[in-house]
N, C-alpha and C positions, 0 to 999 in steps of 0.2 A: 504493500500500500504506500509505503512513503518514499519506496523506490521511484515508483509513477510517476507521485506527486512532482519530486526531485525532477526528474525528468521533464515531467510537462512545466515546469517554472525555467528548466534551463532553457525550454524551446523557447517560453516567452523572451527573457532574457535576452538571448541571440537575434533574435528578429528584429525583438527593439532596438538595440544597439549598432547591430550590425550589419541587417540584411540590406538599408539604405545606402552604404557606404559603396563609393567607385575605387579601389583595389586596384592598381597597376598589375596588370597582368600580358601573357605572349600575342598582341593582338595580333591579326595577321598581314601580310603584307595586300598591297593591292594586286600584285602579280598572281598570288593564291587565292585572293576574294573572286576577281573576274573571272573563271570559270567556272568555279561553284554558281554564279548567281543564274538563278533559270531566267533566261532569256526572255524578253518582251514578246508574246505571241508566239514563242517556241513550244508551248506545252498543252495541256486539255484544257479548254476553256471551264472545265466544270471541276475539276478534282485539281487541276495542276502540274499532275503529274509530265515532265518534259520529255518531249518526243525527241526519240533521234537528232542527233546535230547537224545530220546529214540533211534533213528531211526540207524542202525548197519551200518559200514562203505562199507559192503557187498551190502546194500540196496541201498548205496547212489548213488554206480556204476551205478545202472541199473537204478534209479530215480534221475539225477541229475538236472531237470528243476522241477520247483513248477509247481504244477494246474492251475494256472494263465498264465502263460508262455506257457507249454504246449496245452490252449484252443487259446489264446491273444498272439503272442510276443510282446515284448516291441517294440518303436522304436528304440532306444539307442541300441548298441550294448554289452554293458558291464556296469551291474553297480554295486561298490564296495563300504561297507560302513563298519565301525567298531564296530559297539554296537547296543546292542538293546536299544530302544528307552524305557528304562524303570528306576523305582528307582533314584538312586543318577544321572544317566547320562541326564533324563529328567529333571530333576531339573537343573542343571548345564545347559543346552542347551538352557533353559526357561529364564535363569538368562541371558546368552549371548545375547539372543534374541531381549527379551524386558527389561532389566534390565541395558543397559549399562554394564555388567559384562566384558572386554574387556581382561580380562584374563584369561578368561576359553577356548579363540582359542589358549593360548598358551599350557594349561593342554594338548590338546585333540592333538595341533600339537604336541606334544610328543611322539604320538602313528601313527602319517604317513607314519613314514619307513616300517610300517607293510603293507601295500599298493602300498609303491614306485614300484615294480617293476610290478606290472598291467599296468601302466600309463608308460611304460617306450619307446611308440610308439609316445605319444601322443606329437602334435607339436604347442598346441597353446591352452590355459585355457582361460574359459568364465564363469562367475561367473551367476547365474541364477538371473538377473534383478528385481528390485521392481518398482513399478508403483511412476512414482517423486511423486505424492499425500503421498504416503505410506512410501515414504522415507525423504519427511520434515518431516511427521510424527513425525516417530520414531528417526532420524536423522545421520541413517545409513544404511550399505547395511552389514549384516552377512555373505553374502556368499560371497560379495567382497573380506573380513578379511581373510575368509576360502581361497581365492581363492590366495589371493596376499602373503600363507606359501605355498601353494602349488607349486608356483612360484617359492620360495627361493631352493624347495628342487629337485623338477624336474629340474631347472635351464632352463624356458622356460618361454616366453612370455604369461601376461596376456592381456587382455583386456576386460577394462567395459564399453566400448561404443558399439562396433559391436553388439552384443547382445542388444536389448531393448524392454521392454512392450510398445506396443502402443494400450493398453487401463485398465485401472482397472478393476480389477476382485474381484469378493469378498473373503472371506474370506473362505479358505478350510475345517478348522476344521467342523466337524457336517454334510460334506457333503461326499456322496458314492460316489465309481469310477465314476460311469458312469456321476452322476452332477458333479465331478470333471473335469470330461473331458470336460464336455460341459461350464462349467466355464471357461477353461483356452482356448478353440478354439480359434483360431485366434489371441492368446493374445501378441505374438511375432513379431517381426523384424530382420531385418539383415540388417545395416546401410549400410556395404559395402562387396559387395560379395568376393570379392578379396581377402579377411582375413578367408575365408570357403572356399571357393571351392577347389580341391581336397584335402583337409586340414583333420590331424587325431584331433582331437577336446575331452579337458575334459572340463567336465560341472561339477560347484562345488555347490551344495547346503547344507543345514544342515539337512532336515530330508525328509527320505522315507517313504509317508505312502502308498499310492496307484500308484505313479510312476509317477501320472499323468503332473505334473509340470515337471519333466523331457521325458517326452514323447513326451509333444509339443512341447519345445524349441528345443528335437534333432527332432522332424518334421522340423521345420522349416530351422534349419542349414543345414539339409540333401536335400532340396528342393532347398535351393541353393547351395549347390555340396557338400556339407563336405563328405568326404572320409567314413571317420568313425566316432562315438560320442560314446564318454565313457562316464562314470560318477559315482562322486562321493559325496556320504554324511557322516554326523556322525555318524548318529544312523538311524533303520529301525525300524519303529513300528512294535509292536507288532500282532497289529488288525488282522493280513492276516494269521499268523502262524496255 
């Protein structure tokens, strides 16, 4: 019992003090950033996922939903992310992650105005929830961080209660779409519908690999009335390309 306690007052503690703080840290060069950044009109208009480098801008006209999209849509109606999830930007994202690195959300918000005006409908930000087991854990929420710059720059309300898991799920790495999905079924909430319903809604996570984790929380927002649900991450893996 007082282990816990101990514990949930150190997470308070740390957040106060220090999640704020910009940390000099390995930023990367520009020579490394430029071809991570998914290209303007290179990828699926609906998921983001980046097409071929090869692929002509002539091609993109008439192909502009990926395979996936056009067998599957997503739920979400728009999702927009800036990098491929590779090299220096995976490392950097890994470090954020689970490393306490707490200023590499400020490297990456750097690069949001590249996005702002997607999100420029959107009237109310929901950071993609972690299971409280998972977030004494580690003793933070990333996409909260992600969610609460996205806030300064949109100049709109966030909120990380409305959105919540009500049940742990395991861990996605190593698992396909399809056990993705059946991982995360049900894995949602919507504490108060009042804050969705006709509501345009972005959803802020840090990585796309198979969509699934944003697929079910805009099920669930859309179930109870959200208007619309966009969404957005850092980087998209690779895997799908």
């Amino acid at each position: 019992m007082f282990r816990k306690l101990f514990h949930i007052l150190e997470i308070i503690f740390w957040q106060k003090f220090h999640i704020h703080t910009k940390t000099p840290g390995p930023y990367l060069s520009e020579s490394e950033i430029e071809p991570l950044l998914i290209s303007k009109g290179n990828f699926c208009s609906l998921c983001c996922i980046p097409f071929p480098q090869d692929f002509r801008e002539d091609s993109l006209r008439q192909v502009h939903l990926c395979g996936a999209c056009l067998k599957k849509r997503p739920i979400y109606d728009l999702h927009r992310s800036l990098f491929r999830y590779e090299g220096g930007i995976r490392d950097l994202i890994h470090a954020f992650k689970y490393e306490h690195a707490f200023w590499v959300r400020h490297f990456f918000g750097d690069f949001f105005s590249i996005l702002k005006e997607e999100f420029r409908e959107a009237q109310m930000i929901f950071p993609i929830p972690l299971s409280r087991k998972r977030f004494y854990k580690r003793g933070y929420n990333q996409s909260q961080l992600l969610a609460e710059l996205w806030s300064q720059i949109l100049e709109i309300p966030l909120s990380s209660k409305i959105l919540a898991r009500k049940k742990s799920t395991r861990f996605q790495f190593g698992l396909d779409s399809k056990e993705r999905e059946k991982n995360l079924k049900l894995a949602f909430e919507v504490k108060d519908e009042t804050f969705v319903r006709d509501k345009i809604l972005l959803l802020v996570d840090d990585i796309h690999t198979t969509g699934a984790t944003l697929n079910e929380a805009s099920r669930c927002l859309k179930k109870h009335g959200a208007k619309k649900v966009l969404a957005t991450t850092l980087a998209v893996t690779p895997l799908l390309i």
